[in-house]
C-alpha positions as a Python dict, from the first residue, in 0.01 Angstrom:
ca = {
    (1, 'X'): (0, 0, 0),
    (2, 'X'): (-184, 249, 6),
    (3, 'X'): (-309, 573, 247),
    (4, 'X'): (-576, 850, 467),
    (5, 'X'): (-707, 1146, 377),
    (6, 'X'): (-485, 1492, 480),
    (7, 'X'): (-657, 1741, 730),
    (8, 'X'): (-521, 2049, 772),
    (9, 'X'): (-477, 2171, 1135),
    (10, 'X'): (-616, 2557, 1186),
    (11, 'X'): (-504, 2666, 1550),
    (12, 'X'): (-706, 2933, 1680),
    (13, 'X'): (-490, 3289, 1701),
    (14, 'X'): (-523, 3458, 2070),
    (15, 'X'): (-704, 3849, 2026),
    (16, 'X'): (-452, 4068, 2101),
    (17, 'X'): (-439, 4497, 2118),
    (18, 'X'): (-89, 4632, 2062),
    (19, 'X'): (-44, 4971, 2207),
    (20, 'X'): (154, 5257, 1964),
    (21, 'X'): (438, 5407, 2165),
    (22, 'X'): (377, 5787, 2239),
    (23, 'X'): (552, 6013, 1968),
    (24, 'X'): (574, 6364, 2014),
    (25, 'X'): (390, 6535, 1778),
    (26, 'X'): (526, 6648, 1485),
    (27, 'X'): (343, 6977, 1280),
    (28, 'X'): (233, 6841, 920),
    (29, 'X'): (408, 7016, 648),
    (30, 'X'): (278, 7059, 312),
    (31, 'X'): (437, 6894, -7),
    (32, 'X'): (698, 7059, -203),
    (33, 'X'): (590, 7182, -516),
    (34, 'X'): (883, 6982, -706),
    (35, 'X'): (776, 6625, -560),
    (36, 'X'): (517, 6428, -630),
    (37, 'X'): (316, 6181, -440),
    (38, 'X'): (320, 5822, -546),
    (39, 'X'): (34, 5598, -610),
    (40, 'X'): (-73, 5349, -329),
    (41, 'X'): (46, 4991, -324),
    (42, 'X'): (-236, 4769, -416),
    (43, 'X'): (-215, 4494, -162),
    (44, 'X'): (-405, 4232, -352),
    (45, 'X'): (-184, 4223, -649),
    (46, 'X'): (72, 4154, -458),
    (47, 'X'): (-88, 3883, -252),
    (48, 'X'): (-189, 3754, -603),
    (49, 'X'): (135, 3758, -732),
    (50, 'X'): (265, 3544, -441),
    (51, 'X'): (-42, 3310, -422),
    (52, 'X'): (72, 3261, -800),
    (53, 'X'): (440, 3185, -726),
    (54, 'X'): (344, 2920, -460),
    (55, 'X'): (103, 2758, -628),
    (56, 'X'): (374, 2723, -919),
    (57, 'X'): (623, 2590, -670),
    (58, 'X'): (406, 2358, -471),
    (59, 'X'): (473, 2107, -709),
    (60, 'X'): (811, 2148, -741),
    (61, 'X'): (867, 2085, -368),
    (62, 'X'): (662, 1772, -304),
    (63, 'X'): (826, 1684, -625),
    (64, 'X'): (1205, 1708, -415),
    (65, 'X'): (1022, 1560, -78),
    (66, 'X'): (947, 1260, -287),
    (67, 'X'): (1320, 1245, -451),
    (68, 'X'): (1477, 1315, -116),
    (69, 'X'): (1295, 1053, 80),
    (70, 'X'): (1361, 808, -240),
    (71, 'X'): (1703, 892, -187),
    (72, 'X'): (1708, 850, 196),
    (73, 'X'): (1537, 449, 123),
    (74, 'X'): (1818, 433, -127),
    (75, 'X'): (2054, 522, 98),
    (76, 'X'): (1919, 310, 387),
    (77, 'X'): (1877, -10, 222),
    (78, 'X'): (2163, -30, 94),
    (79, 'X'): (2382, -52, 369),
    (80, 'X'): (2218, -389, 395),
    (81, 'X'): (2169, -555, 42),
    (82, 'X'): (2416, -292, -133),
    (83, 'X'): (2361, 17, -413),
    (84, 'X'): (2220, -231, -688),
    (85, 'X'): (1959, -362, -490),
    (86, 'X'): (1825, -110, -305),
    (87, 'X'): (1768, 92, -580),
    (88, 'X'): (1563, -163, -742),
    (89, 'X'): (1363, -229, -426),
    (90, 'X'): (1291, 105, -375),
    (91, 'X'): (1181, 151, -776),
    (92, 'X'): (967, -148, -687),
    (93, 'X'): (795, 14, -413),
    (94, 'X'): (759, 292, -640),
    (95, 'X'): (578, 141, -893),
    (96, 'X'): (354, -43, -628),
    (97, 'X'): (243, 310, -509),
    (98, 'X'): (220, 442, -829),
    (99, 'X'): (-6, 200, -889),
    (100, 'X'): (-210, 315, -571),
    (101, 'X'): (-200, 647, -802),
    (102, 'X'): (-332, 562, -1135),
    (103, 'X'): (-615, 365, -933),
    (104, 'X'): (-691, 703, -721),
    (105, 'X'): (-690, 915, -1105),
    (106, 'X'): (-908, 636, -1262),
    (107, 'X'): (-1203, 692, -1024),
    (108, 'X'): (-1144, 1050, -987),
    (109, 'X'): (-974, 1055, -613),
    (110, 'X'): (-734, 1317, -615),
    (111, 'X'): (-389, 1183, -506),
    (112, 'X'): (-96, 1314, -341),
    (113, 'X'): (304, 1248, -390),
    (114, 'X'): (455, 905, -297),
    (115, 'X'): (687, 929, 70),
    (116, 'X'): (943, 702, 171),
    (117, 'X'): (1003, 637, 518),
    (118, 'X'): (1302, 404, 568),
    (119, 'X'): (1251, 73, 803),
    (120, 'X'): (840, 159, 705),
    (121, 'X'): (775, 156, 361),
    (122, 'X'): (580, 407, 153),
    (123, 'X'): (297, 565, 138),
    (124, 'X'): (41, 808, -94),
    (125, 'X'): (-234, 1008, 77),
    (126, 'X'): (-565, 1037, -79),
    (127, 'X'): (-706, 1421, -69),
    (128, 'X'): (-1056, 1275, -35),
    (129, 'X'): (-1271, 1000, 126),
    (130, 'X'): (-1368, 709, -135),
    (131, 'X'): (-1716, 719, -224),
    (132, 'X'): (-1793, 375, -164),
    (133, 'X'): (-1657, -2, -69),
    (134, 'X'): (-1541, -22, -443),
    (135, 'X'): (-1394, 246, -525),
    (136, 'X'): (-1176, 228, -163),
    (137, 'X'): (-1082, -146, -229),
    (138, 'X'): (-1031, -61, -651),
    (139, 'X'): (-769, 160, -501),
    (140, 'X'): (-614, -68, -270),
    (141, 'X'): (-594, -338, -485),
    (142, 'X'): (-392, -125, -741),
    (143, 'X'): (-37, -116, -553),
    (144, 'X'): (-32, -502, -528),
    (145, 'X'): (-107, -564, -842),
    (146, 'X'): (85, -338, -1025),
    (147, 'X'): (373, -445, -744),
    (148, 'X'): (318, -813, -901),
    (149, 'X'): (360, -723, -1229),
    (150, 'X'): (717, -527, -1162),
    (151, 'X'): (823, -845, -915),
    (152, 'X'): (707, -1122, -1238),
    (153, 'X'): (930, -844, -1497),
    (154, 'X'): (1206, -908, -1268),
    (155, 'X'): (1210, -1272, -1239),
    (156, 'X'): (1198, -1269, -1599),
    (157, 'X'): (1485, -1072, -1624),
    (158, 'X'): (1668, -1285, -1354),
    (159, 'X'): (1564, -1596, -1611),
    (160, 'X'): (1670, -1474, -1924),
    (161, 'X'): (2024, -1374, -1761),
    (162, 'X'): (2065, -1616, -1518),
    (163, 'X'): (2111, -1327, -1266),
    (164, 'X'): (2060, -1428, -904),
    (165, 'X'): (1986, -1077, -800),
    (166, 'X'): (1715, -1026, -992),
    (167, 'X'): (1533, -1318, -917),
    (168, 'X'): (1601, -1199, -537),
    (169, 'X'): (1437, -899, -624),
    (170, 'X'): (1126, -1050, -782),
    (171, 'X'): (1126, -1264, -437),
    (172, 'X'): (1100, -965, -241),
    (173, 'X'): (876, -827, -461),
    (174, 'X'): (651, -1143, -435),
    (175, 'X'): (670, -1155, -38),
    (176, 'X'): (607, -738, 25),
    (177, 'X'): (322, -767, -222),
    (178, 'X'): (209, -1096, -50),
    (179, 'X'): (213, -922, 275),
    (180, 'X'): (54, -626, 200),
    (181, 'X'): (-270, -831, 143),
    (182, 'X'): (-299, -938, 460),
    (183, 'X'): (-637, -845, 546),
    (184, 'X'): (-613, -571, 792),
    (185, 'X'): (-588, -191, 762),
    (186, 'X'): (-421, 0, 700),
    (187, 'X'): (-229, -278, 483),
    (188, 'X'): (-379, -294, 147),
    (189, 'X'): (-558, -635, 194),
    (190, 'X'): (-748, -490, 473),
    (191, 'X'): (-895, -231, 241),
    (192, 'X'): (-939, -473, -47),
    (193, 'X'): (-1126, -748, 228),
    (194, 'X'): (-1418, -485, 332),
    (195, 'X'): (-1542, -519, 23),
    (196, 'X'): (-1661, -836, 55),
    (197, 'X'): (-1657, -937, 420),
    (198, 'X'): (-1664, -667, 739),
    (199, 'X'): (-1529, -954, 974),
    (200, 'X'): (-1187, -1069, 743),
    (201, 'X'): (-965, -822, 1030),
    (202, 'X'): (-978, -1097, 1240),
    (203, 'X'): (-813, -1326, 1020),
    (204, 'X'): (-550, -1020, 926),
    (205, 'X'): (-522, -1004, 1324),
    (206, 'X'): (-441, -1328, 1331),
    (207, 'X'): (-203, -1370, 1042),
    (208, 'X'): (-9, -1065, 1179),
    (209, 'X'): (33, -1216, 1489),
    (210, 'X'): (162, -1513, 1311),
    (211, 'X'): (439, -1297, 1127),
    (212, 'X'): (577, -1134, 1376),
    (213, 'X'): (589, -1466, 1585),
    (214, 'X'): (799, -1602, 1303),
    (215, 'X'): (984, -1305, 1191),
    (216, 'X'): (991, -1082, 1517),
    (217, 'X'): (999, -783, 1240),
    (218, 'X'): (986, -440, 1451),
    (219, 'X'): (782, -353, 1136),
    (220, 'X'): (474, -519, 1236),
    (221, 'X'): (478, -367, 1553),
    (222, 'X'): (411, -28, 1392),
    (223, 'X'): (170, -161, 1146),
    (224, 'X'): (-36, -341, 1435),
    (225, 'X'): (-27, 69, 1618),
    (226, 'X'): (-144, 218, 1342),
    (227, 'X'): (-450, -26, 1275),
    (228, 'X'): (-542, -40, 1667),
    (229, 'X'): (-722, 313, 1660),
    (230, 'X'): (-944, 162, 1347),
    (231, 'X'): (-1011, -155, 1540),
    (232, 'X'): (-1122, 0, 1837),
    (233, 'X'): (-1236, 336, 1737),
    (234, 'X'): (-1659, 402, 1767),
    (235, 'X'): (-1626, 687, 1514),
    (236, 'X'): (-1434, 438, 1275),
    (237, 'X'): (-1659, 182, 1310),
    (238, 'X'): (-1985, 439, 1251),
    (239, 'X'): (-1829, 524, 930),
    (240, 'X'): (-1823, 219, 815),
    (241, 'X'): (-2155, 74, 921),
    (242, 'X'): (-2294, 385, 737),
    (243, 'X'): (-2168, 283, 439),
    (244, 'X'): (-2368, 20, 229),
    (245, 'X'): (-2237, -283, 197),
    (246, 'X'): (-2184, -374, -195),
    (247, 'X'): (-2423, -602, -398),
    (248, 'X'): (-2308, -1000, -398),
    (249, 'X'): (-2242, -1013, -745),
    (250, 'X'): (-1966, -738, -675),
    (251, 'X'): (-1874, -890, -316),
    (252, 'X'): (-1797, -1198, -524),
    (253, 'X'): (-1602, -1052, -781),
    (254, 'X'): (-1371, -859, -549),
    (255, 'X'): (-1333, -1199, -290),
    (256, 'X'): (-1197, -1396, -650),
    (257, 'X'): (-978, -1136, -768),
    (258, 'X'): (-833, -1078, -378),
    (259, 'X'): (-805, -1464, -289),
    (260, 'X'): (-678, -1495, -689),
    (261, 'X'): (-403, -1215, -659),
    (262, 'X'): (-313, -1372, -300),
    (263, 'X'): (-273, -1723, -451),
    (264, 'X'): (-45, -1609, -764),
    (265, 'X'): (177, -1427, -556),
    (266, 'X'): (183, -1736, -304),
    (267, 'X'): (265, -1944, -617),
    (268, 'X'): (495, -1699, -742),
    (269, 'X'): (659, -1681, -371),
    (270, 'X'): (791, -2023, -353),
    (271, 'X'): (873, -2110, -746),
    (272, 'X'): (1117, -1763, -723),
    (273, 'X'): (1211, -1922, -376),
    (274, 'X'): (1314, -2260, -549),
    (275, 'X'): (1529, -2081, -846),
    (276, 'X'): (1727, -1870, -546),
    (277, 'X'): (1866, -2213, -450),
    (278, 'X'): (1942, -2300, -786),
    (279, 'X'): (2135, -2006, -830),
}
């Protein structure tokens, strides 16, 4: 699944005149012969030198946001599907936004560090606005696919050793992947459908509904929150009348590869289903 650009916020500082507190004055003395006066402080090296020290630790830190909230997934999950599993969900979702990632690098979007957020999901930001319907749903359609490919290593795993949780895990892989191309932002689908049809959010609106009707997945509710303000927001729907649609050579290629991806992992979805009761 993929992400918005960040913004940063700049709140505006308040003039204010501090008054000095009245000293009494004091007669200036002249230096000693013996001492010496030391050079002044140069401000800007030392603002330099600290610019230079963040800039070295920035990475660092998202580097130990990312861990921690791995961790905190980890941690969460777990007390429902134990240690073993959750870590290997979570490594899936990893790889799915990873995927997001190299997508971003290969058209030169700059990308930010995976979050977790537990009962949510994940998510990557992108530092700046896709160019075009391509490149946005190029990006999109990275997670899912490279989530599809970690889901069909572990079902191959599961088959070579018989192991029922790993062909649980390539399930869940199958269905979260599935899911996420449900055409409808901010869910990867909906990013991947505008490339080749401006209308498919009523379908994902639809399908959503459907979900939560049969799951009744708190989940959703926060997923159909977040894609309200896109819906119904006039500066959202500017932006995207501005941009040009794509040619219909390309608005065909993207509909076989997203209806294609969406049928595999459909295909996938029930076969892995099938071997669970096997098991």
């Amino acid at each position: 699944m993929k992400e918005p650009a960040e913004t940063a916020l700049e709140a505006p500082l308040a003039d204010a005149e501090f008054a000095a507190e009245p000293r009494a004055a004091v007669p200036a003395q002249e230096p000693r012969p013996s001492q010496r006066s030391k050079p002044p402080v140069r401000s800007g090296a030392i603002w330099a030198g600290l610019s230079f020290l963040l800039l070295k630790a920035l990475p660092a830190a998202k580097f130990l946001v990312t861990s921690l909230s791995m961790l905190a997934m980890v941690w969460v999950e777990a007390q429902r599907t134990g240690p073993w599993f959750a870590v290997g969900f979570v490594l899936m979702i990893l790889v799915h936004e990873l995927g997001h990632g190299y997508a971003m690098k290969r058209r030169g979007v700059e990308a930010g560090w995976p979050v977790f957020i537990p009962f949510v999901g994940a998510m990557i930001s992108m530092k700046n606005t896709p160019r075009d319907r391509d490149t946005e749903a190029d990006i999109a359609y990275g997670g899912p696919l490279a989530g599809t490919m970690v889901a069909l290593l572990a079902a191959g795993v599961g088959l070579a050793l018989g192991s029922r949780p790993f062909i649980a895990l390539a399930y869940t892989g199958f269905f979260l992947n599935l899911f996420n191309l449900t055409p409808i932002s901010p869910l990867d689908g909906g990013r991947v459908a505008q490339a080749f049809s401006r209308r498919a959010w009523i379908i994902g609106v639809i399908l959503l509904g459907a979900i939560f009707l049969w799951t009744h997945s708190p989940q959703l509710l926060s997923i159909a929150l977040l894609a309200l303000p896109r819906l119904f927001s006039r500066a959202s729907k500017d932006a995207e009348a501005e941009r040009d649609a794509l040619e219909p050579a390309q608005q065909r290629a993207w509909a076989i590869r997203y209806f294609g991806l969406a049928a595999f992992l459909g295909s996938a979805l029930y076969f892995s289903g099938s071997l669970l009761g096997r098991f």
